[in-house]
C-alpha positions as CSV (number, residue, x, y, z in Angstrom):
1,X,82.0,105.3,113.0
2,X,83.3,104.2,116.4
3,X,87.3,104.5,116.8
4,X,89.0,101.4,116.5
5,X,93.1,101.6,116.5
6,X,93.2,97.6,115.5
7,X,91.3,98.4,112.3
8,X,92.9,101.2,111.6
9,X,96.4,99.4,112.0
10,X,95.2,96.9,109.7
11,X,94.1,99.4,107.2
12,X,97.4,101.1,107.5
13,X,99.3,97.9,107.1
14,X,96.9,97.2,104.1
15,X,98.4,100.8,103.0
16,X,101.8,100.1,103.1
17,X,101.8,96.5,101.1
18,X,99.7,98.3,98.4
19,X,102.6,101.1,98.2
20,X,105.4,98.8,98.4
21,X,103.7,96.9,95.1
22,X,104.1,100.2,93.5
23,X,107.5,101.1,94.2
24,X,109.1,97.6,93.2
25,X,107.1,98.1,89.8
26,X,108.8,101.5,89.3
27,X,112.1,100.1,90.3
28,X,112.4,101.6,93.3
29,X,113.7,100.0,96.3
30,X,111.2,100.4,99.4
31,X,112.4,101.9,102.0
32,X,111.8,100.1,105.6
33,X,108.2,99.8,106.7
34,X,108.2,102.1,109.5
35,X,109.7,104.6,106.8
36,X,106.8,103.5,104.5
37,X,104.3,105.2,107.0
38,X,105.7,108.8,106.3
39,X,103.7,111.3,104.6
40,X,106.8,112.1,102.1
41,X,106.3,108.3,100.8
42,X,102.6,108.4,100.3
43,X,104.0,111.6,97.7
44,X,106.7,109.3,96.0
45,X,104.5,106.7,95.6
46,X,101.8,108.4,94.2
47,X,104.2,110.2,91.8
48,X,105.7,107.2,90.7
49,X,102.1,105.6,89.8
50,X,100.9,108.5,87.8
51,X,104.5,108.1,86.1
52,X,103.7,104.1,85.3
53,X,100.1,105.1,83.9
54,X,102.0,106.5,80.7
55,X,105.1,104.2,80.9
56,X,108.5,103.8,82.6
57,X,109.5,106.1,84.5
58,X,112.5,108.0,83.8
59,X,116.0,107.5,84.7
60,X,116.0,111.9,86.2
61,X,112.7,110.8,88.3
62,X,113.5,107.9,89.4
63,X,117.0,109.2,90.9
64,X,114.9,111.8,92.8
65,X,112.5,109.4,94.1
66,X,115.1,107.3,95.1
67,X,117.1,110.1,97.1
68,X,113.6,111.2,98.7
69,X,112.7,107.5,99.9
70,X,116.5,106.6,101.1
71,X,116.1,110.1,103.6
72,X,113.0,108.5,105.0
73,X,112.7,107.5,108.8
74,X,109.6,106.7,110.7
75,X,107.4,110.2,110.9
76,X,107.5,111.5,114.7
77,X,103.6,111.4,114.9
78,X,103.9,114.7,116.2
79,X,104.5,118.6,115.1
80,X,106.2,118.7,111.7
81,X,108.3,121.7,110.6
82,X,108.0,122.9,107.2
83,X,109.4,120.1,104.1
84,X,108.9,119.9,100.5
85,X,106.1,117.3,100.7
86,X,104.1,119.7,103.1
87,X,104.9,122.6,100.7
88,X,103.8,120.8,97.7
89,X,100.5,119.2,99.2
90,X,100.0,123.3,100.4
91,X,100.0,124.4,96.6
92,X,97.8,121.4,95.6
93,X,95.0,122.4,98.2
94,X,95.4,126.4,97.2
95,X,94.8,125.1,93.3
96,X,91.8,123.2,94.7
97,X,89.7,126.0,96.0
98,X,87.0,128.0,94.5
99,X,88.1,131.1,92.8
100,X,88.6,134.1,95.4
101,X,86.0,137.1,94.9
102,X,87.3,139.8,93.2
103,X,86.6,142.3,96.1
104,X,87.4,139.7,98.8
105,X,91.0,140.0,100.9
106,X,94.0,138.5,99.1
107,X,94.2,134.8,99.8
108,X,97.2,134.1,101.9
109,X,98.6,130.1,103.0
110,X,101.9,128.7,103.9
111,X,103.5,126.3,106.2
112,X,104.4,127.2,109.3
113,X,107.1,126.6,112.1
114,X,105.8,125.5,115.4
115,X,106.6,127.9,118.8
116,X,107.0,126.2,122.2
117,X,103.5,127.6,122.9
118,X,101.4,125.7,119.9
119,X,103.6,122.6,120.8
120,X,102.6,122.5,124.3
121,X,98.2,123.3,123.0
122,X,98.6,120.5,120.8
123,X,100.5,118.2,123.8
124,X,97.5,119.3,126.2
125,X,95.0,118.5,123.2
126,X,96.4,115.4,122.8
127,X,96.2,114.5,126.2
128,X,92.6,115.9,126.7
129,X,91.7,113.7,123.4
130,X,92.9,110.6,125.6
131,X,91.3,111.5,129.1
132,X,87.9,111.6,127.2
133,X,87.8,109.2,124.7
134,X,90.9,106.7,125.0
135,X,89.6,105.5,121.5
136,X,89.9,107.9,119.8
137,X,93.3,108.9,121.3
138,X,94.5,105.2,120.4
139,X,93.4,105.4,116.9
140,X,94.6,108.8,116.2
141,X,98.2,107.1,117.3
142,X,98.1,105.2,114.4
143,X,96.6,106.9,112.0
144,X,97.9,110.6,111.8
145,X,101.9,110.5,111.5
146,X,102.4,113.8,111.3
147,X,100.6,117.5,112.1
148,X,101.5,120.2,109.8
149,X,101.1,124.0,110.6
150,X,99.4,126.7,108.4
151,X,99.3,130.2,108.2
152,X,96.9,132.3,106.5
153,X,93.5,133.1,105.8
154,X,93.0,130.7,102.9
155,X,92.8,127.3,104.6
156,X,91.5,126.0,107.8
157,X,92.6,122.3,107.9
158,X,92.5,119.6,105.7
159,X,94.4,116.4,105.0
160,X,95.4,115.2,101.6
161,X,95.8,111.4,100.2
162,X,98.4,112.0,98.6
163,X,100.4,112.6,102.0
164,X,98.7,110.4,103.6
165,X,98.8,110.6,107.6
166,X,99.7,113.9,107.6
167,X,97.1,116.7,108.8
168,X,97.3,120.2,108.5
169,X,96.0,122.5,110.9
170,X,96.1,126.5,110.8
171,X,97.5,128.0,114.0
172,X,94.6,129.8,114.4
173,X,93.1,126.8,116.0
174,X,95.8,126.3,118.7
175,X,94.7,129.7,120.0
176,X,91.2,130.2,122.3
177,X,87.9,131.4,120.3
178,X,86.1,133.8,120.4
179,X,83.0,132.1,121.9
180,X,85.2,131.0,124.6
181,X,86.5,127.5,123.9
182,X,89.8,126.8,125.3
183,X,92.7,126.4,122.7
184,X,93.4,123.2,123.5
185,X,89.9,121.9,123.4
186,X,89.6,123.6,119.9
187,X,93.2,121.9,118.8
188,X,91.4,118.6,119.9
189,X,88.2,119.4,117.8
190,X,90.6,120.0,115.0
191,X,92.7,116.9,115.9
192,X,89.9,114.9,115.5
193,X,88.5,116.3,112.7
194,X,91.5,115.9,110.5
195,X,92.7,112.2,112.2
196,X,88.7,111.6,111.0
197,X,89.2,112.4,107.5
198,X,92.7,110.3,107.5
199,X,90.8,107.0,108.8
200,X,88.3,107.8,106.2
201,X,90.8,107.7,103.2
202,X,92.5,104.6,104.5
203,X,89.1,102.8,105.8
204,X,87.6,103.3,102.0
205,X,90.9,101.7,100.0
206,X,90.1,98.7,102.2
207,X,86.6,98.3,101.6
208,X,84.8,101.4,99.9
209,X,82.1,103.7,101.7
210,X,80.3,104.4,98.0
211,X,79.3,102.7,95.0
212,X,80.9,103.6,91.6
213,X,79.5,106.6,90.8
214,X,77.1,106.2,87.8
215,X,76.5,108.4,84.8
216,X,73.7,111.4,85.0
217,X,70.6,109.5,83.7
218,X,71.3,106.2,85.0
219,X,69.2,105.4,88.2
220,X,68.8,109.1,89.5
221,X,72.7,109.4,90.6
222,X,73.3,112.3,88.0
223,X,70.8,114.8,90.0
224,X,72.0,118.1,92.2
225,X,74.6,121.0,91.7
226,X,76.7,120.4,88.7
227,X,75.0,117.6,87.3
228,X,75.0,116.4,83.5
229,X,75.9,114.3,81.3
230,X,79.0,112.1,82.6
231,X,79.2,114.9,85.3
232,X,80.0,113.9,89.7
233,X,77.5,114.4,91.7
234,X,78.1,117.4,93.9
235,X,75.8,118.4,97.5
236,X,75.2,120.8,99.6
237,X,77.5,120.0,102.8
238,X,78.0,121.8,106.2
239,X,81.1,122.3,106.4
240,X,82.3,124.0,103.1
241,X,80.1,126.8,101.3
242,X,81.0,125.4,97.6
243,X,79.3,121.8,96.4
244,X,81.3,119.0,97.2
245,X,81.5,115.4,95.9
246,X,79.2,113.0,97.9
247,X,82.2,111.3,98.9
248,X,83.1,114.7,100.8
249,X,79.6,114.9,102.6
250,X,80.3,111.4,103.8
251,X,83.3,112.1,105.1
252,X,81.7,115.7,107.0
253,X,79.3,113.3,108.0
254,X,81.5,110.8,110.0
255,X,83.4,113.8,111.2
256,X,81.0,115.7,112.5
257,X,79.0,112.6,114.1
258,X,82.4,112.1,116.0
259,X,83.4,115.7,117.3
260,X,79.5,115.5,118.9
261,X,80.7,112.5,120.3
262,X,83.9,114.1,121.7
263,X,81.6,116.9,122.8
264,X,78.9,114.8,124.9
265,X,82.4,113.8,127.0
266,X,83.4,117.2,127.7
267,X,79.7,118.0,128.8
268,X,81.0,119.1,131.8
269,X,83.6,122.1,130.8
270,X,81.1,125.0,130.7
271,X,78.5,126.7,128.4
272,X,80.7,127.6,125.8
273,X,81.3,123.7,125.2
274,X,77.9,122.9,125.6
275,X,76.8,126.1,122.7
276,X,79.2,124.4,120.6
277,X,77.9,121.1,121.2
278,X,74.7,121.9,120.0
279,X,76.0,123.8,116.9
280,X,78.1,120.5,116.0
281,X,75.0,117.9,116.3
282,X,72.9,120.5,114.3
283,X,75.2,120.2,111.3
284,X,76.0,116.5,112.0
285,X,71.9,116.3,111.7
286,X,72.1,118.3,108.1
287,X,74.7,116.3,107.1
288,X,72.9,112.8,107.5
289,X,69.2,114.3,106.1
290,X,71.6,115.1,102.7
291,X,73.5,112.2,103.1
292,X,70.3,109.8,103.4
293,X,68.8,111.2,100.5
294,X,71.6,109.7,98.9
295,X,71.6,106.2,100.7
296,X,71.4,104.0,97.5
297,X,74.8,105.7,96.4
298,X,76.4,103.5,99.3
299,X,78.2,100.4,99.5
300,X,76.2,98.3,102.5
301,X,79.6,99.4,104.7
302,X,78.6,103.4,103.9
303,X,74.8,102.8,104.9
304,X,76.0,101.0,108.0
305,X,78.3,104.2,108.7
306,X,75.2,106.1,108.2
307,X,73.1,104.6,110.5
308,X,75.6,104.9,113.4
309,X,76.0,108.8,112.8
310,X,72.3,109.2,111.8
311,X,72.3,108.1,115.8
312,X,74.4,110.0,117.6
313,X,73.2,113.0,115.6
314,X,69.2,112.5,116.7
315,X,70.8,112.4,120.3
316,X,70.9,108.7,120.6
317,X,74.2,108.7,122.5
């Protein structure tokens, strides 16, 4: 649960060799390693394995991989401005979202170009991130390679494996809230919370967080919203009003477990942190009760995760 920048750069590296593999079995010639770190490569790579899973790829695809992954240089780590990979990853997420209420507002998402203004939140963020918690600063340095902007009422935040190291964040969250946070305290909540999720995906290709999910029937694993026969598990989380995958709660878990822990630093910065301090660690609680309920679902790694958050969110910090 605790930051580490070496493990993460080992996870990363881990990353790459596994992507590499794939390209030179679709024919494709890498592109430097720096360049494999960019969120447009994570997307090639991943098209060209679900290409492989029903056979060669074709000559058409593999000319535009090939012209994608040659443009490649190493990501800036920083503010990205609107690109097809980022476009793409937008539509995937809108596809992935419940179905709108019919007498809701009309759901509205797209990328965004950064002003001088959001620059300069997320550049005070980032600096507030690494007076506070130098850790967590470090690792978010080598984890998240680029931050995507959104627009829109449909989508928060989120990050997606297919781009991997690339986070999104809606401009909304560069801006101060309405219970008084400062914006660049609620860009480095956000930050966090997205770098979080990022770690997460890379942490669990090197050594998984859950066990193999079993069949309904077998062992108890098959109970709770959306369960039969063959059927994922899906749980009540905190952080999202539809069921998610226990693999989701995990991940809310460790994020929320962290943004207390970035909170208890910032202790000092007035009420409005301290009210959303305690909002944070009650969730972080909910999210380890549901998660423990589910504690035999884990790998030894995942109950070891557990425990750590199950700490900080009890106060134990």
């Amino acid at each position: 649960m605790e930051p580490d920048a070496r493990e993460a750069t080992r996870e990363r590296t881990g990353l790459v060799e596994r992507m590499r593999a794939v390209l030179l079995r679709a024919e494709l010639a890498p592109p430097p390693e720096e360049a494999l770190r960019h969120p447009a490569a994570a997307e090639a790579v991943h098209t060209a394995q679900h290409a492989l899973r029903s056979g060669a790829l074709g000559q058409e695809r593999r000319a535009t991989l090939s012209a994608r992954l040659g443009a490649l240089t190493a990501p800036s780590g920083g503010p990205a401005e609107p690109a097809g990979h980022l476009r793409r990853s937008l539509a995937r997420a809108l596809r992935s979202l419940p179905a709108p209420r019919s007498d809701g507002p009309p759901r509205t998402a797209a990328t965004a170009e950064w002003t001088g203004r959001e620059r300069e939140v997320l550049a005070d963020a980032l600096a507030l991130l690494a007076a506070a918690w130098p850790r967590s600063a470090a690792e978010i340095r080598e984890t998240v390679a680029e931050v995507a902007l959104l627009e829109g009422n449909a989508i928060d935040g989120y990050t997606d494996f297919a781009v991997h190291g690339a986070i999104f964040l809606n401009r909304v969250r560069l801006t101060p809230g309405d219970d008084g946070l400062p914006a660049a305290v609620r860009c480095a909540e956000a930050v966090l919370h997205e770098a979080t999720h990022t770690r997460c995906n890379a942490a669990a290709v090197a050594q998984p967080f859950l066990l193999p999910e079993r069949a309904s029937g077998e062992g108890g694993a098959g109970t709770g919203a959306g369960a039969g026969a063959g059927a994922p598990l899906l749980v009540a989380t905190p952080l999202r009003a539809d069921p998610r995958p226990l693999s989701g709660l995990f991940q809310q878990t460790v994020v929320l477990a962290r943004i207390v822990c970035l909170y208890e630093r910032l202790d000092q910065s007035g009420e409005a942190v301290a009210r959303r301090r305690e909002r944070v660690t009650a969730s972080a609680r909910q999210a380890v009760h549901t998660l423990a309920e589910h504690e035999h679902s884990l790998t030894p790694r995942g109950g070891s995760v557990l425990a750590s958050c199950a700490v900080v969110a009890e106060g134990g910090r």
